[in-house]
N, C-alpha and C positions, 0 to 999 in steps of 0.2 A: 373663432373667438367666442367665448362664451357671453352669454346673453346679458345682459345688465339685470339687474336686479331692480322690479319694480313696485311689488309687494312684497311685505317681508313681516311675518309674526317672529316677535321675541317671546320667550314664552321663561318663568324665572318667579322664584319665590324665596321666602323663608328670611336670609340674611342680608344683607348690603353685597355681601361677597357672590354672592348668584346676581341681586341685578344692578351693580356698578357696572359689570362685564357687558352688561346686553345691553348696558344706557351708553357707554363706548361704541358699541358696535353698530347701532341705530344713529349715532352721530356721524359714525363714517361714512353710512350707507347713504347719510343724507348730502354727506360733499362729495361724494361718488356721483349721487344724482338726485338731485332738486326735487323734482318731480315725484321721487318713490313715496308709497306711502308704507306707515311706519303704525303695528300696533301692537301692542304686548297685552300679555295672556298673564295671569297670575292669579292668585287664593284673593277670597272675598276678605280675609281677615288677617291677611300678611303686610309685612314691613312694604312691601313692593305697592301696595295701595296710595302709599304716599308719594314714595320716592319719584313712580313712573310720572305722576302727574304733574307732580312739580318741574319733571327733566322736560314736560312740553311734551307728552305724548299719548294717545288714545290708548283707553284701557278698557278690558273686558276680565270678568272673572270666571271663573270653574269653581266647584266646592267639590274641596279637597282637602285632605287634613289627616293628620302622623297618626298610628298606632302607639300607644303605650302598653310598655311591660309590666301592666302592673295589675292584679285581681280587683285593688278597693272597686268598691261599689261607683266611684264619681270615675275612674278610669275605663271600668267596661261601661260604661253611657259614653264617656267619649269615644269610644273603641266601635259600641254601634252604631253612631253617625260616622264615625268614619269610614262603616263599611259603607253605610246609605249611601254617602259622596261617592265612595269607589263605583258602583253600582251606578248612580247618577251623569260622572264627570263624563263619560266616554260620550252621551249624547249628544251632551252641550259642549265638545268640542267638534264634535261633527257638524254641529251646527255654526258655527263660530266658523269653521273652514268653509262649510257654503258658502255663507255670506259675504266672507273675505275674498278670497282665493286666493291665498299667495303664493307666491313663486318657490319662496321656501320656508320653513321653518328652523327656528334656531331656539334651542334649550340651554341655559346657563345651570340648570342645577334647581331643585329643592323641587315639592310635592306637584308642584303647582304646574311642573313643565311633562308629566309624566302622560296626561291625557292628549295634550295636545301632539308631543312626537309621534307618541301612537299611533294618535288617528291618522294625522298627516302619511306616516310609512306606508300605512293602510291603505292611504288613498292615491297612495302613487305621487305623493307630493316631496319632493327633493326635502330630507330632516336629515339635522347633524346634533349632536350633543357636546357643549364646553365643560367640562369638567374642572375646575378650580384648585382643586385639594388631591395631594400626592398618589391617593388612593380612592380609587373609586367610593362615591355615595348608593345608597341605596337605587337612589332613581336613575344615577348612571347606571348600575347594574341591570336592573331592569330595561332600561330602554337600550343595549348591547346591541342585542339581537334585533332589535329595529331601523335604528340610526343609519343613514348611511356613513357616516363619519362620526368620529370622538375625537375631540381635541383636544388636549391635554399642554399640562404647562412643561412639564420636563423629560426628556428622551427615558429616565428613568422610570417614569409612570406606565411604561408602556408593558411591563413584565404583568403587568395587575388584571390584566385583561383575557376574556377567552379567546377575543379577535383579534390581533395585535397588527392584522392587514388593514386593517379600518381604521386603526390609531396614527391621527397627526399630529404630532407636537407645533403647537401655536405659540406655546405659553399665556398667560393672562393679562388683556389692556389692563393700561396703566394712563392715569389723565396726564394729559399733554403739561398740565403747568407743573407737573413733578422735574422739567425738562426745560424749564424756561429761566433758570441759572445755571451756572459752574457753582461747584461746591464755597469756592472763593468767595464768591458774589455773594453767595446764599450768609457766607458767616459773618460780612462785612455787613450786612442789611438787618441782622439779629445783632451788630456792636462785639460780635463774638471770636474775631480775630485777631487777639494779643497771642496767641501759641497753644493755649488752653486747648485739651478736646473737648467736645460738647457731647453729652449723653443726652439722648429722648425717650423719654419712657412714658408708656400708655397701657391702661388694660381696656379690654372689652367689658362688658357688663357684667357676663357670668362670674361670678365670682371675686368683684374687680375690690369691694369692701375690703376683704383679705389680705390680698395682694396690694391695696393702699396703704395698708397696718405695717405691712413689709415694708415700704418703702419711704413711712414715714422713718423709719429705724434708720434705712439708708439714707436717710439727708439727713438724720443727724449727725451721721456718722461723718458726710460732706463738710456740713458746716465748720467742722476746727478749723480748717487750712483751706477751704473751696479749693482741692485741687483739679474740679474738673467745672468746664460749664452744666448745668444740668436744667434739663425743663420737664417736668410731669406734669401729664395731661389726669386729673383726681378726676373729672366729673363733677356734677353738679351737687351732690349729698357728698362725695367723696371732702371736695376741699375744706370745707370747715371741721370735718372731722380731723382731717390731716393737720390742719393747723391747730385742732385743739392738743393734738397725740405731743405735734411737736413744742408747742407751750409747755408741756407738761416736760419733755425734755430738758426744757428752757433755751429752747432754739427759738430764736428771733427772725426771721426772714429779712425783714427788712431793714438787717444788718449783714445778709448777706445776699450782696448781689448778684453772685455766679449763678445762684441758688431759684429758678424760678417754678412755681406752683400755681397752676393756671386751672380752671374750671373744663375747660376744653381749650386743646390745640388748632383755631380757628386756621391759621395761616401755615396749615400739616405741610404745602409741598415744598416749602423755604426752608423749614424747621425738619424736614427730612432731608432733604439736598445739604444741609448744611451739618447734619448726626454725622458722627465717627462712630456712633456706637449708640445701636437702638435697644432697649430692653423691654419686653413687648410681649405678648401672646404668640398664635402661630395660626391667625385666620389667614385664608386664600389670599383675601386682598392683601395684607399687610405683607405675606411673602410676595406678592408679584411685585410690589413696589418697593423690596429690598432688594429683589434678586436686578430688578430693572435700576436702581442704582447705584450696585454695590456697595452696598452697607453692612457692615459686619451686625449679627443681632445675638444679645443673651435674650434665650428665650426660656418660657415659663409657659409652657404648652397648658390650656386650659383642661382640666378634668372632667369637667360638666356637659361635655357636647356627643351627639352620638357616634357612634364607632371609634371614642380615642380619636375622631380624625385630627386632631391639633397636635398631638405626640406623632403620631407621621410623619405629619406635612413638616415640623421642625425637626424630627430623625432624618429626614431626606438632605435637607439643608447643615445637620451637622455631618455628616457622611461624606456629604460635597467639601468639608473645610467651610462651610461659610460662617457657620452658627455652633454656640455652646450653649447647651440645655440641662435645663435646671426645672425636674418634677417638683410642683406646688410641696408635696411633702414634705417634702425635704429641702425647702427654701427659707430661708431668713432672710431679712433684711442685711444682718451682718456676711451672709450666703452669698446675700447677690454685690454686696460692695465690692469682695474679697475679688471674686469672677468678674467683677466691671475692670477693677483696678489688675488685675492680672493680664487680660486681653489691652488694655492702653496703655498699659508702662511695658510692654513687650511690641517694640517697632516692627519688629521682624515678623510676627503673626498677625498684627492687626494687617499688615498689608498680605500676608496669603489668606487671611480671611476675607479682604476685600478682592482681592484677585478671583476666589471661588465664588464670592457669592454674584461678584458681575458674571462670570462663565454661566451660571444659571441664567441669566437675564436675559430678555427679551423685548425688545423697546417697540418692535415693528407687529406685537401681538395682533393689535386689531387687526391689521391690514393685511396679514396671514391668513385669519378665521376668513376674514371678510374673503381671500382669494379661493380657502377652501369652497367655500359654501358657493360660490361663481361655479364653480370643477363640477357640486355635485347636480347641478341643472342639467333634467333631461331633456 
């Protein structure tokens, strides 16, 4: 039987979508067993600064930080401290593993998990890498050759790889209260089961002003007849914009009350449990939490991220039957009405959509990594 796990470095940076996965997987490790202790590795000046601390957990950083493509003058200063960190990071996580000693190491993805696998491989210490996104990131590629396992969300992912022995399909945790209704329950607690479908639509940040401008267009288009329920999540600068776009329409919202525009979707996992039809980006998290509840999704893969990984990760998903995708380009508002109302007034598709995108799904993620990473204890 393998060993229990009693120190354990998460190591994870950059996006929510790198360390959502590692804030899951340190909660499992903690109902696994009490006693473990639990501490994550991340950039002194990453999103993961906050996040980790507030999930209840000890934190330590490395300095570490991206390369830019770019000559200006303010690019190569950041380009030479980035090499200073690269040059730097490898001590201070050697040192970070003295101190620690843990049992294993686990990387979720972005800059911040690159020194510490390393070191860890180096030091004979059991390292795996989660990969998120359809297609390997830079720092999965990098630490390949290190890792004793990659774990990855879709049997499909595994073509991407030069070691595809090493590749275990886990898929990516998904929080537990995503799972704490029936889709029923979920639309009866929103007031939103008269027969109506309910659309959810959200952007990420990059780029999300844009893409609210679209979608102002699209609930005007809603408002004549509200034939569908709809809620979008604008952001905080987003919705008074939004509502000024639609005044200007002379859309009234609160005359229609299918129709809801909210600053953030605080209560996502009801409000996802309860979508027929998501319209969304194509971050990591948001496909694990589509494909884990079979939810059909029009996606609008972000432009602004590096490697295109957002056009992947929702190509993989439309290939599967789950998802239709729609480049910012070539998107309207009047674009994406047309594609909402085509995939919901079509019974027969919205349900093989839902059929493919649950076939992707993985509901038992964490407790998979969590198995892998037991296997790789020497």
């Amino acid at each position: 039987m393998p060993r229990p796990l009693q120190r354990v470095i998460f190591t994870c940076g950059g996006t929510a979508g790198h360390v959502n996965p590692a804030i899951a997987l340190a909660q499992l490790t903690l109902e696994k067993n009490p006693q473990a202790q639990i501490l994550f590795v991340g950039a002194e000046r990453g999103l993961e600064k906050d996040l980790v601390p507030k999930a209840g957990y000890d934190f330590k950083t490395v300095h570490i930080s991206s390369f830019h493509r770019s000559f200006q003058p303010a690019e190569i200063k950041h380009n030479l401290i980035s090499l200073g960190n690269l040059i730097r990071a490898p001590g201070e996580a050697r040192a970070i593993l003295r101190a620690f000693r843990p049992d294993a190491v686990v990387g979720t993805g972005g800059y911040a998990s690159y020194p510490l696998v390393k070191a860890a491989a180096k030091a004979g210490i059991p390292a795996a890498v989660h990969e998120s996104n359809a297609v390997p990131g830079l720092t999965t590629q990098m630490l390949e050759t290190y890792a004793d396992r990659i774990m990855v969300g879709f049997e499909s992912c595994r073509k991407h790889y030069r070691r595809p022995e090493k590749v275990v399909v886990t898929g990516t945790p998904v929080r537990h209260d995503f799972f704490s209704m029936t889709k029923a329950e979920a639309k009866r607690a929103l007031g939103m089961d008269d027969g109506r479908p309910l659309i959810v639509s959200f952007w990420g940040s990059l780029g999300a002003s844009g893409m609210n401008r679209r979608m102002a267009d699209f609930l005007a288009l809603e408002a004549a007849k509200q034939p569908f329920y709809h809620i979008h999540g604008a952001g905080k600068q987003g919705c008074p914009l939004m509502l000024e776009a639609l005044g200007e329409k002379g859309v009234d919202l609160g005359a229609c009350p299918a129709l809801q525009l909210r600053e953030y979707i605080y209560d996502m996992a009801p409000v996802m449990r309860a979508a027929d039809l998501v319209i969304c980006r194509a971050g990591a998290s948001t496909i694990s939490e589509l494909t884990a509840l079979g939810t059909p999704a029009l996606m609008v893969p972000s432009p602004y991220v590096t490697n295109n990984h957002q056009e992947k990760n929702a190509r993989a998903l439309e290939e599967a039957g789950g998802a239709a995708v729609l480049l910012e380009a070539e998107c309207s508002g009047q674009a994406l009405f047309q594609a909402a109302c085509g995939i919901l007034r079509d019974e027969e598709r919205l349900r093989a959509m839902e059929e493919a995108m649950a076939s992707l799904g993985i509901r038992d993620a964490a407790e998979r990594i969590y198995q892998t990473v037991l296997e790789i204890r020497k």
